[in-house]
C-alpha positions in Angstrom: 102.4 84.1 153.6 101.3 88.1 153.4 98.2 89.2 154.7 95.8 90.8 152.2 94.7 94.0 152.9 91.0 94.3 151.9 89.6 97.5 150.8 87.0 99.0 153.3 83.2 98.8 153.0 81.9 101.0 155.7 82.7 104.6 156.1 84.5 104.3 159.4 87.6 102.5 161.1 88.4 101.0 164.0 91.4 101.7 166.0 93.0 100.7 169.2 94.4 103.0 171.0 95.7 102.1 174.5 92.9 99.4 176.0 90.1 100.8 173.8 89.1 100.4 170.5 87.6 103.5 169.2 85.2 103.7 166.0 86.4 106.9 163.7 84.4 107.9 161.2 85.8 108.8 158.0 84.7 112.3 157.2 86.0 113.1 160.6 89.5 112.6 159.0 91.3 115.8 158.3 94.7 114.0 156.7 96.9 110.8 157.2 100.4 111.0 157.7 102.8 108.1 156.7 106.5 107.3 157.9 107.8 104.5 156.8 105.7 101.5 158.4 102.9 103.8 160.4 100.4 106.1 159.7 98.9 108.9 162.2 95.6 110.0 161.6 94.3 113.2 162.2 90.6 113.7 163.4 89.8 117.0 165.1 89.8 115.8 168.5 92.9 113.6 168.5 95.3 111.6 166.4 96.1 107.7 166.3 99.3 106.1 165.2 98.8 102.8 163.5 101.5 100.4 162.1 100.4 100.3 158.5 102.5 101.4 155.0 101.2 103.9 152.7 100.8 100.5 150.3 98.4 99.3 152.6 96.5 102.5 153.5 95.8 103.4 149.9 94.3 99.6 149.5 92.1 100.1 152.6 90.5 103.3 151.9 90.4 103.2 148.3 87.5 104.7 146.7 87.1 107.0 149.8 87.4 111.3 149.4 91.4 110.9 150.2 93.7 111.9 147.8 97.9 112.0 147.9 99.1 115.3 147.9 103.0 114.2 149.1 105.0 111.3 149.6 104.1 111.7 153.1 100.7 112.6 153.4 96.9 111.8 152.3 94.4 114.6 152.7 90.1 114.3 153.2 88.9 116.3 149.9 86.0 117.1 151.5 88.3 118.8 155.0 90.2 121.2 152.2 89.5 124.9 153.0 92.1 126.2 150.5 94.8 125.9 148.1 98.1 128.1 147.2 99.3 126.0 144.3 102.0 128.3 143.9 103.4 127.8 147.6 102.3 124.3 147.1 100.5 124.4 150.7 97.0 123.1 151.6 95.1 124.5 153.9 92.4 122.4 156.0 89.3 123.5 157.9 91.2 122.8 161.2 93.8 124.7 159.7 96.7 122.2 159.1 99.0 123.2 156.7 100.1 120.2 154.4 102.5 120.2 151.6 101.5 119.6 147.9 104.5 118.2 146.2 105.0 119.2 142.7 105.3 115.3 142.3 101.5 114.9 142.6 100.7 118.9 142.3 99.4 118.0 138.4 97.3 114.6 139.4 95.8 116.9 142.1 94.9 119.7 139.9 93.6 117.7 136.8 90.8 115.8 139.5 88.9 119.0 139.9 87.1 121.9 138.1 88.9 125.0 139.1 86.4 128.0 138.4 87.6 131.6 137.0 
């Protein structure tokens, strides 16, 4: 039998890391990164790695400002400082670089009001 994944209700996480549980906060997230089975999450003080699929990521913060910019990574809206579309780069607050794939490049565009 699977374990269902329910979608979150409050605006933070809680994740183990080591012997303590720590309480992250959503909008603390700059951008999640997903290999195969686990995700790292990147706050601006650290990062966690948790064993949990894209699949199951997207079901647990659905409905939350993250959006899929690659196969490989989910990024805060709200932590995006800039965007080269033509070099398909993002550029957060913290100043991560993250790749917008031309895969999701139109999805990405056609969800906001770009102003001239």
């Amino acid at each position: 039998m699977q374990k269902e994944i329910k979608t979150l209700h409050h605006d933070f996480l809680f994740i183990k890391k080591k012997r303590c549980i720590h309480k992250i906060f959503l909008k603390d997230i700059y951008y999640l990164e997903i290999q195969d089975k686990y995700c790292s999450i990147y706050t601006e003080q650290t990062h966690f790695i948790i064993k949990l699929s894209l699949v199951k990521i997207k079901k647990l913060i659905i409905h939350k400002p993250f959006i899929q910019v690659h196969r490989k990574y989910m990024v805060n809206i709200d932590k995006i400082k800039q965007i080269y579309i033509e070099d398909n780069l993002i550029i957060l607050e913290n100043n991560s670089r993250i790749i917008l794939s031309e895969r999701y490049k139109a999805a990405f565009s056609k969800k906001f009001i770009v102003l001239r």
